[in-house]
Chimera marker file (.cmm) of the C-alpha trace (Angstrom):
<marker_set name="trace">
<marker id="1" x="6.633" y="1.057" z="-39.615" r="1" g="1" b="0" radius="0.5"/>
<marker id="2" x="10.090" y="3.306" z="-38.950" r="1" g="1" b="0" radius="0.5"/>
<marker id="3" x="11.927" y="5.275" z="-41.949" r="1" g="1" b="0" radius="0.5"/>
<marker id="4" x="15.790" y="4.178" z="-41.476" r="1" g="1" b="0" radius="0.5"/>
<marker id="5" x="18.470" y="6.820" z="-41.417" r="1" g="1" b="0" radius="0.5"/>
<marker id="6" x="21.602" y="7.021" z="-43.240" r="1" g="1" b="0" radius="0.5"/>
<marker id="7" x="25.067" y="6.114" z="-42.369" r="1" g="1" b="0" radius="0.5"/>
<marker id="8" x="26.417" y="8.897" z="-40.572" r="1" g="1" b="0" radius="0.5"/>
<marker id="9" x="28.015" y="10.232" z="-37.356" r="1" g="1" b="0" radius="0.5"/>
<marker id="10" x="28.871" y="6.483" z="-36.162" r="1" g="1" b="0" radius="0.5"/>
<marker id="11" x="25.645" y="4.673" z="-36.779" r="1" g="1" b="0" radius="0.5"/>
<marker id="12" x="25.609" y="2.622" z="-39.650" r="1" g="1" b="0" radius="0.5"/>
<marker id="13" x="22.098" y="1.630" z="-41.694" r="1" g="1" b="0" radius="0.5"/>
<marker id="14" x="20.301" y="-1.282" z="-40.950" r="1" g="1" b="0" radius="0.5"/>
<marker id="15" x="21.085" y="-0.813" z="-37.363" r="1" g="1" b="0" radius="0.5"/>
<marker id="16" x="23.529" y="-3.891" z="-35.379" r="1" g="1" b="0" radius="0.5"/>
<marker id="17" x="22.298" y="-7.400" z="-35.562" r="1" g="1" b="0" radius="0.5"/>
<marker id="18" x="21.089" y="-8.881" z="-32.555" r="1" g="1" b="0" radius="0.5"/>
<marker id="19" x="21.290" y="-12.786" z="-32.835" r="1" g="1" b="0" radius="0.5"/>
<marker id="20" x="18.993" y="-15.384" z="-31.076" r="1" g="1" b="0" radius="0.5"/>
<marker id="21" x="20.072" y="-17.177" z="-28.155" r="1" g="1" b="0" radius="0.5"/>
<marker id="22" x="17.008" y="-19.136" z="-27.284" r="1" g="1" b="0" radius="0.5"/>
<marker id="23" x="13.210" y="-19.098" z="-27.990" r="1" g="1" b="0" radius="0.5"/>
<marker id="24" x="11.351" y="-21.819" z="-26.206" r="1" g="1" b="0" radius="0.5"/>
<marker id="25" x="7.645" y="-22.435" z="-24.690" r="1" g="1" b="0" radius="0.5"/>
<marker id="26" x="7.164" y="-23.584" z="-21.427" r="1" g="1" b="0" radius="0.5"/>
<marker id="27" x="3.547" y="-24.116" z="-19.936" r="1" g="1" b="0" radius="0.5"/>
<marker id="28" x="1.682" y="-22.249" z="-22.938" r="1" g="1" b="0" radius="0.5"/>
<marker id="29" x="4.356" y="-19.287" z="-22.730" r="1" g="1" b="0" radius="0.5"/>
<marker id="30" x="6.328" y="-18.869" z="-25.455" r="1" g="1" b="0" radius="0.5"/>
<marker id="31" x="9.976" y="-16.361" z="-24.678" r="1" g="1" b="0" radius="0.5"/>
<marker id="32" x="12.094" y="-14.747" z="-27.344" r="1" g="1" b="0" radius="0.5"/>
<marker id="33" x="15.778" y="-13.947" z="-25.702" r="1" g="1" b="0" radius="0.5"/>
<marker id="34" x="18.308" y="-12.011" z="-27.915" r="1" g="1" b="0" radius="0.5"/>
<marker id="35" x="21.575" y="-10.835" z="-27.393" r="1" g="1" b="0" radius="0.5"/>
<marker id="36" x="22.326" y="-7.168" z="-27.113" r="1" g="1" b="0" radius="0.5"/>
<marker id="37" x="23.787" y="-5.252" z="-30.131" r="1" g="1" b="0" radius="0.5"/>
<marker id="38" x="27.103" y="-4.176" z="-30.744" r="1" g="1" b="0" radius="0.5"/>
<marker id="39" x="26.973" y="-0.306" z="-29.242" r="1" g="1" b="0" radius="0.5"/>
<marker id="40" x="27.265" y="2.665" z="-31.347" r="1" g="1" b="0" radius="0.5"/>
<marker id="41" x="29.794" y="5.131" z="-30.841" r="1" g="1" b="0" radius="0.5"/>
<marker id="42" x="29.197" y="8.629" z="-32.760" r="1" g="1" b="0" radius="0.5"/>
<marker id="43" x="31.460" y="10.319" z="-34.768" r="1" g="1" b="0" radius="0.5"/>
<marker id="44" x="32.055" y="13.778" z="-36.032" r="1" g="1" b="0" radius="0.5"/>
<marker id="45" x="29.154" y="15.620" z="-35.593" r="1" g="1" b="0" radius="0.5"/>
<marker id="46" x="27.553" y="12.406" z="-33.908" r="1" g="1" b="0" radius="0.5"/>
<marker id="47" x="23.779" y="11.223" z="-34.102" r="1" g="1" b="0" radius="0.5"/>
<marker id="48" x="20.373" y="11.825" z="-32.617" r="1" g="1" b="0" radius="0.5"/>
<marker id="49" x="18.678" y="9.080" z="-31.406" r="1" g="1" b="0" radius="0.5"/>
<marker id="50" x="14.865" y="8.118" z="-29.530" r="1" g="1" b="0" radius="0.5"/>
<marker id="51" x="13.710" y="5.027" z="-30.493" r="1" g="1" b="0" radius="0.5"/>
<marker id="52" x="16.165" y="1.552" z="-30.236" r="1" g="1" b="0" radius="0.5"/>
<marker id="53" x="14.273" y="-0.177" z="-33.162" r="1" g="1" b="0" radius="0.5"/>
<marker id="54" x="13.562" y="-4.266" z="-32.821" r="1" g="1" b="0" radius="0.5"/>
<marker id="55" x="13.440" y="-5.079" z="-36.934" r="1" g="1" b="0" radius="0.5"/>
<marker id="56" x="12.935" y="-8.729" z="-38.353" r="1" g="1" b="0" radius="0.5"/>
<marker id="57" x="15.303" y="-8.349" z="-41.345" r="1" g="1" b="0" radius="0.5"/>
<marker id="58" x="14.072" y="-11.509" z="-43.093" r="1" g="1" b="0" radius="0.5"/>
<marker id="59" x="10.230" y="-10.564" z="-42.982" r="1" g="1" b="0" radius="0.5"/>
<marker id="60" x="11.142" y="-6.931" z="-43.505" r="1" g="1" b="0" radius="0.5"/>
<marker id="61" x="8.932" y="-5.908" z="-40.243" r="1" g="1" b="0" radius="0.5"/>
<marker id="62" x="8.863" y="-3.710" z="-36.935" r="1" g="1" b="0" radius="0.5"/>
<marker id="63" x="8.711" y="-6.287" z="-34.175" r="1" g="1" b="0" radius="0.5"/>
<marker id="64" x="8.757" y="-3.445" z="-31.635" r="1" g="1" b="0" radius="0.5"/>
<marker id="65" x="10.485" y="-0.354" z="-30.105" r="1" g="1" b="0" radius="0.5"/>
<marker id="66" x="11.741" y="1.096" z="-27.103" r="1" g="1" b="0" radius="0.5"/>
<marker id="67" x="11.179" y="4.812" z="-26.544" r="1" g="1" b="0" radius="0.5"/>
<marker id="68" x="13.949" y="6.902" z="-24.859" r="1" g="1" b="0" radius="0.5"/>
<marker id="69" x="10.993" y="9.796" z="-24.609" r="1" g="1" b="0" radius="0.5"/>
<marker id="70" x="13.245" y="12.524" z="-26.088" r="1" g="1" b="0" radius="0.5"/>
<marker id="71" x="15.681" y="12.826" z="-29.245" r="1" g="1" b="0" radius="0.5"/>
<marker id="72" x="19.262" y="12.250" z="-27.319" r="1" g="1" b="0" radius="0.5"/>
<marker id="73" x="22.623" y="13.725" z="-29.134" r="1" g="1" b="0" radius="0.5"/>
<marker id="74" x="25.312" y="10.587" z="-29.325" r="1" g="1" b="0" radius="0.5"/>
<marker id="75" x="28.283" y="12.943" z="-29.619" r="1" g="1" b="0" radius="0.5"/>
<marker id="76" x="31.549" y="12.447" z="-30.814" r="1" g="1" b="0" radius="0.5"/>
<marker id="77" x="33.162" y="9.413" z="-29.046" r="1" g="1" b="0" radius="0.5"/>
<marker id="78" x="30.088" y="9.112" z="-27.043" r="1" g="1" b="0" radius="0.5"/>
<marker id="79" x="27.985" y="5.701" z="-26.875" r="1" g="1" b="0" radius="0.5"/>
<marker id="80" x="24.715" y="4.274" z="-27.180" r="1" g="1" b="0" radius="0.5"/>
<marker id="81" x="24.202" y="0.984" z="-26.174" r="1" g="1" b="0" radius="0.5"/>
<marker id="82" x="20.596" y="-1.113" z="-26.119" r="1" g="1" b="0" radius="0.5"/>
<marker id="83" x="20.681" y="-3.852" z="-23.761" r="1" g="1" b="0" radius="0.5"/>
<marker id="84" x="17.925" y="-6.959" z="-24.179" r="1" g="1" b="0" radius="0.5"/>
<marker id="85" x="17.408" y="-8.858" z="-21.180" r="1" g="1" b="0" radius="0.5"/>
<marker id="86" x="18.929" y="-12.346" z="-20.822" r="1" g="1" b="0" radius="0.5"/>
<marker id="87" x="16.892" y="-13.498" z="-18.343" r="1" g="1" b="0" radius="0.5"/>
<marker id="88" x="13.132" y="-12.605" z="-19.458" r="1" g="1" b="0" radius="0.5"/>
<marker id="89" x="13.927" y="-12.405" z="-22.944" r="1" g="1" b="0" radius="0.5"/>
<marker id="90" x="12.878" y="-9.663" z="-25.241" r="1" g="1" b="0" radius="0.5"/>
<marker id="91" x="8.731" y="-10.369" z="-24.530" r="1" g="1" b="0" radius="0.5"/>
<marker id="92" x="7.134" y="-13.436" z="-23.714" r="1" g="1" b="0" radius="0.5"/>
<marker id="93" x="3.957" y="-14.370" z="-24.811" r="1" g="1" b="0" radius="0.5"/>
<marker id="94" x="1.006" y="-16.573" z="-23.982" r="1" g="1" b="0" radius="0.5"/>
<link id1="1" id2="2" r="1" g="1" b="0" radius="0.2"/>
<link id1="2" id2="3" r="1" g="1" b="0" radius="0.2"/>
<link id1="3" id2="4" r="1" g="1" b="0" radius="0.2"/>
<link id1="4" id2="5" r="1" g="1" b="0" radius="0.2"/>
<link id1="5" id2="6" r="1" g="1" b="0" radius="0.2"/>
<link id1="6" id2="7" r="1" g="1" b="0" radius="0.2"/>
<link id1="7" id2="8" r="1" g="1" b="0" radius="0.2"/>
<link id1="8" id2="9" r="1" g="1" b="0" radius="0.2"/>
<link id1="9" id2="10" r="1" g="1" b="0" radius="0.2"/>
<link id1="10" id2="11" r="1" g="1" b="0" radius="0.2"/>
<link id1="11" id2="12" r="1" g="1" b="0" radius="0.2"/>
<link id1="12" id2="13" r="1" g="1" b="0" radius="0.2"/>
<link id1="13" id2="14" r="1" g="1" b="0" radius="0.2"/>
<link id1="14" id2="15" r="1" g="1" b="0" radius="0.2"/>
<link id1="15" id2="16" r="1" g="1" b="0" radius="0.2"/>
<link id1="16" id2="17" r="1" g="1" b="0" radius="0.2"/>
<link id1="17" id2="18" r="1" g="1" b="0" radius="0.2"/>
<link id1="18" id2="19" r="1" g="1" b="0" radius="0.2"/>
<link id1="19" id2="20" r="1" g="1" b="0" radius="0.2"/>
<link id1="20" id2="21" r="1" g="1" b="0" radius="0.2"/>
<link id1="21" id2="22" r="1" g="1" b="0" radius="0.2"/>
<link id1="22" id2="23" r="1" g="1" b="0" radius="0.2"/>
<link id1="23" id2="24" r="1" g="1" b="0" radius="0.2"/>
<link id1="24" id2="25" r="1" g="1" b="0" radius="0.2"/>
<link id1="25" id2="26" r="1" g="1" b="0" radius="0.2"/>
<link id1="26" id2="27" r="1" g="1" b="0" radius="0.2"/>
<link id1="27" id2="28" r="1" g="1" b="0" radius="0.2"/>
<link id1="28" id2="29" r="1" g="1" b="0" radius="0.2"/>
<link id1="29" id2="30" r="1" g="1" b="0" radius="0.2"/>
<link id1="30" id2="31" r="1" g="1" b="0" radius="0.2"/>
<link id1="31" id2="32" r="1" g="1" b="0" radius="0.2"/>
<link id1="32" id2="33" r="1" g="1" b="0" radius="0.2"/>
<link id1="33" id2="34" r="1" g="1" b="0" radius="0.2"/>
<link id1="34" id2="35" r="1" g="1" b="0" radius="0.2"/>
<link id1="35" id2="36" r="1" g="1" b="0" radius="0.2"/>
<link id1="36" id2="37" r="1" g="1" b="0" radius="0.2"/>
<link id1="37" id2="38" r="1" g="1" b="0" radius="0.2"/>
<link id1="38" id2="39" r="1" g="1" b="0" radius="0.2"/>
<link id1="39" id2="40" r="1" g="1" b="0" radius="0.2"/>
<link id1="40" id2="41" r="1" g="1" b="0" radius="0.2"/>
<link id1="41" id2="42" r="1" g="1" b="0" radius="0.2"/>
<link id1="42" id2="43" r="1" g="1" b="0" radius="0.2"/>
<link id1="43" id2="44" r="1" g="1" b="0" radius="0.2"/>
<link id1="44" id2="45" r="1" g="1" b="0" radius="0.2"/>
<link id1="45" id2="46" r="1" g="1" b="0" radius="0.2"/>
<link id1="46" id2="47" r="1" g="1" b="0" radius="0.2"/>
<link id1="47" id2="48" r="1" g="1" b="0" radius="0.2"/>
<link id1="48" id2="49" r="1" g="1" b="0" radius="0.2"/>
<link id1="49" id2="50" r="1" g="1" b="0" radius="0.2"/>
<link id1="50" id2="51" r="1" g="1" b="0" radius="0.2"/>
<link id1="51" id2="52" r="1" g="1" b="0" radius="0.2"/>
<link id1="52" id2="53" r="1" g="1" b="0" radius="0.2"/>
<link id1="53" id2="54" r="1" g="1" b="0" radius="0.2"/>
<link id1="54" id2="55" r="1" g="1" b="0" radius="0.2"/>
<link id1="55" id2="56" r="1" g="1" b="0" radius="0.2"/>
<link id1="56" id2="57" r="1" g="1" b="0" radius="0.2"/>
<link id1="57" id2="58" r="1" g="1" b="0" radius="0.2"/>
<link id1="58" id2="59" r="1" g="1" b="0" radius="0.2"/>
<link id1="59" id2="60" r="1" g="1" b="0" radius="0.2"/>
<link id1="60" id2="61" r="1" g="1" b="0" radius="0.2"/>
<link id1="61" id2="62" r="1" g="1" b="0" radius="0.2"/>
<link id1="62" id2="63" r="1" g="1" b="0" radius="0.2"/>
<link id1="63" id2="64" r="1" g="1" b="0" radius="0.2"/>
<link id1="64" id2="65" r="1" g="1" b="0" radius="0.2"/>
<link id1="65" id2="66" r="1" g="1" b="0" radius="0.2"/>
<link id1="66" id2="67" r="1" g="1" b="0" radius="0.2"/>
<link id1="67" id2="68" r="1" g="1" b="0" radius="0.2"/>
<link id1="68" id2="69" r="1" g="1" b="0" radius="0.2"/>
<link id1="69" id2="70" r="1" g="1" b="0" radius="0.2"/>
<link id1="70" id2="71" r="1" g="1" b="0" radius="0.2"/>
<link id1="71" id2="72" r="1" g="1" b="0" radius="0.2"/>
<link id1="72" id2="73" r="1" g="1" b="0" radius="0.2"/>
<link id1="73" id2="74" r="1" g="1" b="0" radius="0.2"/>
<link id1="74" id2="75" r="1" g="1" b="0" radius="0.2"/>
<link id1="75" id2="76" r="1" g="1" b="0" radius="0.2"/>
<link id1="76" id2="77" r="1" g="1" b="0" radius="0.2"/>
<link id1="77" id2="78" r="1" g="1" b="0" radius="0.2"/>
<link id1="78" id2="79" r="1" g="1" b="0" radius="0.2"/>
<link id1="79" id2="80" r="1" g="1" b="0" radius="0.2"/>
<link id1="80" id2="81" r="1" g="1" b="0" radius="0.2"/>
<link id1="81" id2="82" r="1" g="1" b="0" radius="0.2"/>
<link id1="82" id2="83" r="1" g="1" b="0" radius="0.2"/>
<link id1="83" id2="84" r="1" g="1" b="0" radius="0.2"/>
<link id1="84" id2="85" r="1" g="1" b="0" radius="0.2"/>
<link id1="85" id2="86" r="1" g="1" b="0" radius="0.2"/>
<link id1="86" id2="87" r="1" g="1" b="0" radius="0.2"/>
<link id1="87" id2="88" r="1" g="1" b="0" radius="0.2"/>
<link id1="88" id2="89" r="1" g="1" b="0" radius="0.2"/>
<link id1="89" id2="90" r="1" g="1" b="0" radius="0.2"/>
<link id1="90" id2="91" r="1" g="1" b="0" radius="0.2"/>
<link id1="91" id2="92" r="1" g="1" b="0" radius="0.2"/>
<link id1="92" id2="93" r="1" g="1" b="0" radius="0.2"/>
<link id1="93" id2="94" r="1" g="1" b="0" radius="0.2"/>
</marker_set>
């Protein structure tokens, strides 16, 4: 489970959609590949980040996580960008 946090210093709640672009099963392995967010830019005083949050909006459930290791500062004008691999997909699973 993850606690969401408010609008503020350039990110915005509920996070950037990341769409579909294929989900197939080939040879008993089944791959999910999504395209990357939009990136967040911070504002003002900014926004601490450590975890880039995969979130099924329609089943209202953590799918999974990624783990920078430490809080990071996004800083004014500053960018933080998640990027989901094309070519392997998000996971695969068999």
């Amino acid at each position: 489970d993850a606690n969401e946090l408010t609008t503020s210093g350039g990110y915005t709640v509920n996070g950037n959609a990341a769409t579909i672009v294929s989900s197939s099963q080939t040879g008993g392995v089944y791959k999910l590949v999504l395209s990357s967010p939009t990136a967040w830019t911070g504002s003002g005083s900014g926004f601490t980040v450590r975890y880039a949050i995969l979130w099924d909006q329609t089943t209202d459930k953590l799918v999974g996580y990624w783990d920078y290791g430490s809080s990071q500062l996004v800083g004014l004008s500053e960018t933080f960008t998640v990027t989901l691999d094309g070519t392997n997909g998000v996971f695969q699973a068999s």
